[in-house]
C-alpha positions in Angstrom: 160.6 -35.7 -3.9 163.6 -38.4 -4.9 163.2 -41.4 -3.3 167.2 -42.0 -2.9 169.1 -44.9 -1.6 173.3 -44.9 -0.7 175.8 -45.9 -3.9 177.7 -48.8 -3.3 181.8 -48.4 -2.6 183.0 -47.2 -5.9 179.8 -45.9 -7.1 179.3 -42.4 -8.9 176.6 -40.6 -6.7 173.7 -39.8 -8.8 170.4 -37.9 -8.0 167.0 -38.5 -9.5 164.9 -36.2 -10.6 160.9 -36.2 -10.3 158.5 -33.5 -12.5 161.9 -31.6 -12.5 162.8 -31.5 -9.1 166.6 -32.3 -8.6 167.5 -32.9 -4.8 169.6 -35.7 -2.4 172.2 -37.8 -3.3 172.4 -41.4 -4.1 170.5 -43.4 -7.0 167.2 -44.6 -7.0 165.2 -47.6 -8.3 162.7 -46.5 -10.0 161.0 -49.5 -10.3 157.4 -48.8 -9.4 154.4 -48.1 -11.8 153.9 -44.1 -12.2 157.1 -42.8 -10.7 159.1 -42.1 -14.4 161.8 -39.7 -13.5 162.6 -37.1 -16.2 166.2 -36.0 -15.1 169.0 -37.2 -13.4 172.5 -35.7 -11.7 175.0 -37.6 -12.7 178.5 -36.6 -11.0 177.4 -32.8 -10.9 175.9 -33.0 -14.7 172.1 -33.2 -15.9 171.1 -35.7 -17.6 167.4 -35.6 -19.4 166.1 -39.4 -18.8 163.3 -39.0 -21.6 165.5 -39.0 -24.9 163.4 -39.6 -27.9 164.3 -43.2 -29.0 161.2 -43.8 -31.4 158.6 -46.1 -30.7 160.1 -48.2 -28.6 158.9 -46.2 -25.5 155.6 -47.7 -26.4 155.7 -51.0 -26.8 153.7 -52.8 -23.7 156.1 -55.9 -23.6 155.5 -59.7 -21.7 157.8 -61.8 -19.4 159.2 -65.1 -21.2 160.8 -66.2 -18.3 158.5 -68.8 -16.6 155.6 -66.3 -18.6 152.0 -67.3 -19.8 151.8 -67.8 -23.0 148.5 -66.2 -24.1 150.4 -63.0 -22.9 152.6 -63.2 -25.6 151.9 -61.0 -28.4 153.7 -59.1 -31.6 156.2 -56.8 -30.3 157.2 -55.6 -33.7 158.5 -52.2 -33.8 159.6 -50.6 -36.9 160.8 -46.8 -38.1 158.5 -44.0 -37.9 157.3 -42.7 -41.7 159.5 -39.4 -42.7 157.9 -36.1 -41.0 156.7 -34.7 -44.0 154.2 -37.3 -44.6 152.7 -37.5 -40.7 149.4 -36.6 -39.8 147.8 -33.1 -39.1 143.9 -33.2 -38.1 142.0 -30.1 -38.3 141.3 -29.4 -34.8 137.8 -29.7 -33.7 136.3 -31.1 -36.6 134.1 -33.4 -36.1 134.9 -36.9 -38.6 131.4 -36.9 -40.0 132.1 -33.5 -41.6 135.6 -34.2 -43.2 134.5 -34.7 -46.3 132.8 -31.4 -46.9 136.3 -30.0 -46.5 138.4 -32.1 -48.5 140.4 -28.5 -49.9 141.2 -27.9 -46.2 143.1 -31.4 -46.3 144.6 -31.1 -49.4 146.1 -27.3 -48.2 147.4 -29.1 -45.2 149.0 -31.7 -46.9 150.5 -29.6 -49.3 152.3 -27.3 -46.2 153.4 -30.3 -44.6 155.3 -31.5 -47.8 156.7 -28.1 -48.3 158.2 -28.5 -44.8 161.2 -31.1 -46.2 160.2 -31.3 -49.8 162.6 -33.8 -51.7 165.0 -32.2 -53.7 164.3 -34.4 -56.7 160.9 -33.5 -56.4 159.1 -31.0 -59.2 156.3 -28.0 -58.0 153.3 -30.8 -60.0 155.3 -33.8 -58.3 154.5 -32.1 -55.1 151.1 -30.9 -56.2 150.0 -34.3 -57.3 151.0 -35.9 -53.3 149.2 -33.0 -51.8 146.5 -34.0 -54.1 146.5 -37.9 -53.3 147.2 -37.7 -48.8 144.8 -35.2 -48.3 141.5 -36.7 -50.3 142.8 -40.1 -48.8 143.3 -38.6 -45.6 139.3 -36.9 -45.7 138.0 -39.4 -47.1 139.6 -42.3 -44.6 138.5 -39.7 -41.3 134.9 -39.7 -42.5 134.8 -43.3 -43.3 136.4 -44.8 -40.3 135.7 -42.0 -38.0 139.1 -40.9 -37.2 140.0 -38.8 -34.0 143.2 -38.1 -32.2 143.1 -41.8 -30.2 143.2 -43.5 -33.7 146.7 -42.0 -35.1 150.3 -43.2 -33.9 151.3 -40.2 -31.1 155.0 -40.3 -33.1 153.3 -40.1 -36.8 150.9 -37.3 -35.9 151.6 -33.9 -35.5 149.9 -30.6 -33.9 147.1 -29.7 -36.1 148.0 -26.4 -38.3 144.2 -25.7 -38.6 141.4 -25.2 -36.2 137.7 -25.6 -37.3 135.7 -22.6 -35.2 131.8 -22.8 -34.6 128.9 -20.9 -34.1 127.2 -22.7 -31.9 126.4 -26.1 -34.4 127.9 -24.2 -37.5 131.0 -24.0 -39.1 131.8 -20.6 -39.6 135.6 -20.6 -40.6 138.9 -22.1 -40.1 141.3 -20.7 -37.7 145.3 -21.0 -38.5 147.7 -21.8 -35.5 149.9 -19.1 -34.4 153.0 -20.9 -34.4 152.7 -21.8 -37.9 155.6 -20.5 -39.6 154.8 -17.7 -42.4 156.3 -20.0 -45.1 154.0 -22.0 -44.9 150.6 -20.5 -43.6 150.3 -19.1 -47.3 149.8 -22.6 -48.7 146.7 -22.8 -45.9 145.4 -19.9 -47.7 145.8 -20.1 -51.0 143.1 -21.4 -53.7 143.5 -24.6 -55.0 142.4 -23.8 -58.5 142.1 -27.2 -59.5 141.8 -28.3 -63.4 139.5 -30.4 -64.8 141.5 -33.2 -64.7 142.1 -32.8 -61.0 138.6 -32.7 -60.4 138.3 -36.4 -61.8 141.1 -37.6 -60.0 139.8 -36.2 -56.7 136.6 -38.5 -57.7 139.2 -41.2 -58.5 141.1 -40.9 -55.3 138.0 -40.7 -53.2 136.4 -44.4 -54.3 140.5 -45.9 -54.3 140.3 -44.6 -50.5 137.7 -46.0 -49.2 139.5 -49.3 -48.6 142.9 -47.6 -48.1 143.0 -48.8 -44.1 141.5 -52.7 -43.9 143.7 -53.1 -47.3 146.6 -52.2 -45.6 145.7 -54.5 -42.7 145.3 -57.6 -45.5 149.1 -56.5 -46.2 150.2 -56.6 -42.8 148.6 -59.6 -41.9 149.8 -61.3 -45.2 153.0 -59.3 -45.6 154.2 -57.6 -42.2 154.0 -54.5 -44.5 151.9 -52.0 -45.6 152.3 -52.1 -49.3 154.7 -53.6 -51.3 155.4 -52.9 -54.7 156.4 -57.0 -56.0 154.2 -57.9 -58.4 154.5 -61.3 -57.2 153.5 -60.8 -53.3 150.0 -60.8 -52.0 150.3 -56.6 -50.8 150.8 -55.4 -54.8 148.1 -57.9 -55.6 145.4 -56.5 -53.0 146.4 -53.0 -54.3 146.4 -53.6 -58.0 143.0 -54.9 -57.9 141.8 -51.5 -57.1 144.5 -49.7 -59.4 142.6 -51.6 -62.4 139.1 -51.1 -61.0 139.9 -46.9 -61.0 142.5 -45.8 -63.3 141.5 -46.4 -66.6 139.1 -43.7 -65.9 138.6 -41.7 -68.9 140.7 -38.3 -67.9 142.7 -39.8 -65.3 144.8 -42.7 -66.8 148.0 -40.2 -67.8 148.0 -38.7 -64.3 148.4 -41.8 -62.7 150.8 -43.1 -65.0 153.4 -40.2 -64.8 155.0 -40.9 -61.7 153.2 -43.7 -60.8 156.0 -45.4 -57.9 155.6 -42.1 -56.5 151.7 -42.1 -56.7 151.2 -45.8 -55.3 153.7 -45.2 -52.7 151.6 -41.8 -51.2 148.3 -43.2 -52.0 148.9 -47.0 -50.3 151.9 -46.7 -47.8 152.2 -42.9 -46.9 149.0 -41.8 -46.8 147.2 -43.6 -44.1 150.1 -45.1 -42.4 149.9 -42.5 -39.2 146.8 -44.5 -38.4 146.5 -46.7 -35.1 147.9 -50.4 -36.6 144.6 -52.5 -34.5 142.3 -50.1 -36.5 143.6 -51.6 -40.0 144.2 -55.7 -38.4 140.3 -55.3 -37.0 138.8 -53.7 -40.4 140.9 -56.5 -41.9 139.6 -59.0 -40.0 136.0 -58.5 -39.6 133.8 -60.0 -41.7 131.3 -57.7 -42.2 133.8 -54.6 -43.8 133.6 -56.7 -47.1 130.2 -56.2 -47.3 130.4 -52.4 -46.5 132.7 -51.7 -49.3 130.8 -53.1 -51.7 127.5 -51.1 -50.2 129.9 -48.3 -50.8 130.9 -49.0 -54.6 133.8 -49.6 -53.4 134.1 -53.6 -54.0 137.4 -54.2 -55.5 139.1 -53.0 -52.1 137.2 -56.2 -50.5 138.2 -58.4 -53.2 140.7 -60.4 -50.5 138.1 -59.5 -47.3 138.0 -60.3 -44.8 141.8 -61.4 -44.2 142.5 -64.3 -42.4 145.4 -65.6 -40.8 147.7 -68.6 -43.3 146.1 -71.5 -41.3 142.8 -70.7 -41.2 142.6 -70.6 -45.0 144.6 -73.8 -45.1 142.5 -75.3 -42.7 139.0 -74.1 -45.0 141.3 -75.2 -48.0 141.1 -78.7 -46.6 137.9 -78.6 -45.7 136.5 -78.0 -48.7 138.8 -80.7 -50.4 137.4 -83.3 -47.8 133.6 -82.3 -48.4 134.2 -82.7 -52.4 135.5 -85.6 -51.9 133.0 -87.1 -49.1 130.7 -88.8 -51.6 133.1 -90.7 -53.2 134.4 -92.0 -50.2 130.8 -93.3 -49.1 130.2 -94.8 -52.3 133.3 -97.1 -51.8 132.5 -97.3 -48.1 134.7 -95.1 -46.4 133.8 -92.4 -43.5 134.9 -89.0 -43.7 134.6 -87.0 -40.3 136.2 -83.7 -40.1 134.2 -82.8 -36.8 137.3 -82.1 -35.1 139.0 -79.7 -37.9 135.1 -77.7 -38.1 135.3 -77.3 -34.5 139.0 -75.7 -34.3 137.8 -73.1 -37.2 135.0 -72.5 -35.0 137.0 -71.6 -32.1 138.9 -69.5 -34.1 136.0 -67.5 -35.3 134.5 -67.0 -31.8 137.7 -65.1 -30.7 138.1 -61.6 -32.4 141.1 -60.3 -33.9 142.9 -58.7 -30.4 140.2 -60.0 -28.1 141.3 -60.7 -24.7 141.4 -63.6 -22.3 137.8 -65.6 -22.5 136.2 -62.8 -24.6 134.2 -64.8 -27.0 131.7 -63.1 -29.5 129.3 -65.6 -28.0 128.7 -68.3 -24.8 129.3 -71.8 -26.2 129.9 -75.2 -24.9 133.5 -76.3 -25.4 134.0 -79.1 -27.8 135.9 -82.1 -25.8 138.5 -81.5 -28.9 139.4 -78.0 -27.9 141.6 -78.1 -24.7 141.1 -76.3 -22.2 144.3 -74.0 -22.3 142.7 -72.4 -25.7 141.4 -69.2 -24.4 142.3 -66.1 -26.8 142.3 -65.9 -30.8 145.7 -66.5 -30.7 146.0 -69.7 -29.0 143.1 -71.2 -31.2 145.2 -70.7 -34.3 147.8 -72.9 -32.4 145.5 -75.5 -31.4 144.3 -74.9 -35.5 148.1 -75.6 -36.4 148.8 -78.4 -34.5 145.9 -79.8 -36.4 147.1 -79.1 -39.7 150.4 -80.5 -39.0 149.9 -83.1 -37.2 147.1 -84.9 -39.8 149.2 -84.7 -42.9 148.7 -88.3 -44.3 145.0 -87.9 -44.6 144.6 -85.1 -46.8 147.5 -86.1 -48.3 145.1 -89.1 -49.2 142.4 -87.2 -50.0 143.8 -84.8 -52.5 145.5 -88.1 -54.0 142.0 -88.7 -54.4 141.0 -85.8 -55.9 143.1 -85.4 -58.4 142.5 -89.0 -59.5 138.6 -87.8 -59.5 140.0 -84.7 -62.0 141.5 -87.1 -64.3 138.7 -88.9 -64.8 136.5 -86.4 -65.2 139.1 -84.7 -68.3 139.1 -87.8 -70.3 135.4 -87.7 -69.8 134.5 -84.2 -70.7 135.6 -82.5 -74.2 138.2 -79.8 -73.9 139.3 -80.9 -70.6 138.6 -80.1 -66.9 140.4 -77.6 -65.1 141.5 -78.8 -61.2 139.2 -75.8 -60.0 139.8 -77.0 -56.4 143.5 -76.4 -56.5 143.5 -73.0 -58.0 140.5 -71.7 -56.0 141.6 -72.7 -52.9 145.5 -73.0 -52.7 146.0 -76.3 -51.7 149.3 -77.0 -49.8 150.2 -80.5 -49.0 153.2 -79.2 -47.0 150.8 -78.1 -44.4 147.8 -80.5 -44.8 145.7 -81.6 -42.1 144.6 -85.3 -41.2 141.1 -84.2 -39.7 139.8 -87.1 -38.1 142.1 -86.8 -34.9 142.4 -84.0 -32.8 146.2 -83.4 -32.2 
């Protein structure tokens, strides 16, 4: 039933509606957690309160007035993907048997493109994205074991197919009624799938193994899930693999022809309907490197596990100051980066979206941590306001270095390359000093 309170002089009388139920007079303030109306009667009309406006409906926002700041988090919301590339799962199948069905995928891929298929697209063009979302798309639900929680609610559609059991075994597939006749032909019909095909499925399987904590390394790096500038660190992540897999004998031409098309399915389209913290926590954790490349799948962990710009500063510097440690002590100096190895350590014991106080593991606090650091996020602060705050000393230090370089070419015959730099990135824009906390 409305709970209704009396317009004000002047007011147009409006009546809220609950679960559908229009009644009363007057406007209510629907301020209280679980009472969403749907409708309201505005001056005689009805008015549907539940519009779809996108994603924004979803976003779980903080108070910045007088707020706590290890509330605040990313509030980024950007436009959906195009319908024809969104998500259909085969209902009831359970992840650990997606890849035995990979032709299943492909079929539904290929009648979801068919729903709004590009005009500038040719019958192979659409063959070949059919070809690319659905092995990524099996291969990614066996993998990471994907189930209706994991997907975006607005990049995931109802599932055209429905797996059917007896008992423990799969006896058949089961079409929905509601899917138009159009389009229930392409669930049906074979594949018939050439040679070449055949290799490029094998192709698209080992590129798609590391489709989802790759695109979490581009949206950590990037805000993006691929990129195709040559010059930023998405294309770089991606090319790694594209060098790794296609110049597979068989397979090179069909990735070439149409090749912005093909990178664009296979590392933005394909796995974008998947849940964003899925991809930032694959990213992020530090044994999914190692995983890959117990798959055969190494190249995709080539930049694993990501890591936020100030914590590779911050091991940047530290490496700087323990090659140049020795040196120092020979003259007489003392080099103590306790305070910079205890801020990365912080970091590390807070996982990527952990809450409030959940460390991986109990630990005394070092008396150079304050006490206010008490999420992942507000370690990296704490980690900032280190870097920035301790510029002059590494400034020193590299000075150092690159004296010690210098040296060492007129020393050595052919030269001596400043490893240190290009390994690690140094950046004396951001440089740390590390003997004082900040």
């Amino acid at each position: 039933m409305a709970n209704t309170q009396t317009p004000g002089e002047g007011a147009v009388p409006v009546t809220v509606s609950e679960a559908g139920a229009v009644g009363g007079s007057g406007v209510r303030a629907n301020n209280r957690p679980g009472l969403a109306a749907e409708s309201v009667m505005i001056d005689g009309t009805l008015f549907n309160l539940n519009d779809d406006v996108g994603p924004i409906k979803m976003v779980s926002a903080f108070i910045i007035k007088n707020g706590n700041l290890s509330d605040s988090k990313s509030l980024l919301v950007k436009a959906s993907i195009p319908e024809i590339w969104h998500w259909r799962p085969i209902a009831n199948l359970p992840p650990e048997h997606a890849l035995e069905y990979v032709p299943m995928f492909i079929r539904i891929a290929r009648a979801g493109l068919m729903q709004s298929k590009p005009v500038a697209w040719t019958n192979d063009q659409l063959r070949k994205m059919a070809i690319i979302v659905g092995v990524a798309r099996a291969v990614s639900t066996k993998m990471y074991d994907l189930t209706e929680p994991d997907f975006i609610p607005e990049e995931m559609k109802n599932s055209y197919v429905s797996a059917t059991f007896d008992g423990e075994r799969l006896t058949g597939f089961t079409i929905a009624e509601d899917v138009p006749a159009t389009y229930r032909q392409y669930l049906t019909a074979v594949l018939d799938l050439t040679d070449t095909e055949r290799a490029v499925v094998a192709t698209l399987h080992m590129c798609s193994i590391g489709i989802i904590p790759v695109q979490g390394y581009s949206l950590i790096m990037t805000g993006h899930h691929y990129l195709n500038d040559p010059n930023s660190q998405s294309r770089k992540a991606y090319a790694v693999m594209e060098r790794a897999y296609w110049s597979a004998t068989g397979v090179t031409e069909w990735f070439q022809n149409d090749i912005t098309m093909i990178q664009d399915a296979l590392w933005h389209k394909s796995c974008h309907p998947v849940n964003l913290t899925i991809k930032y926590t694959t990213a992020y954790n530090e044994n999914t490197a190692q995983m890959l490349v117990n798959a055969n799948a190494g190249p995709a962990a080539s930049r694993l596990p990501a890591l936020e710009p100030e914590m590779r500063a911050a091991n940047s510097y530290k490496t700087l100051l323990q090659t140049v440690r020795p040196m120092y002590e020979m003259c007489g100096a003392t080099t103590d980066f306790v305070t910079l190895e205890e801020a990365i350590t912080m970091v590390k014991l807070y996982p990527f979206g952990a809450s409030t106080d959940n460390l991986v593991q109990p630990r005394a606090r070092h008396p150079t941590i304050p006490p206010w650091v008490n999420n992942r996020y507000l370690a990296i602060q704490h980690l900032k306001n280190i870097l920035e705050a301790n510029v002059d000393i590494v400034a020193n230090a590299y000075g150092f270095y690159c004296q010690m370089v210098e040296q060492a070419t007129s020393l050595v015959s052919g030269g001596a390359s400043d490893t240190l730099k290009t390994s690690f990135s140094l950046s004396l824009s951001s440089s740390p000093r590390v003997l004082q906390p900040s």
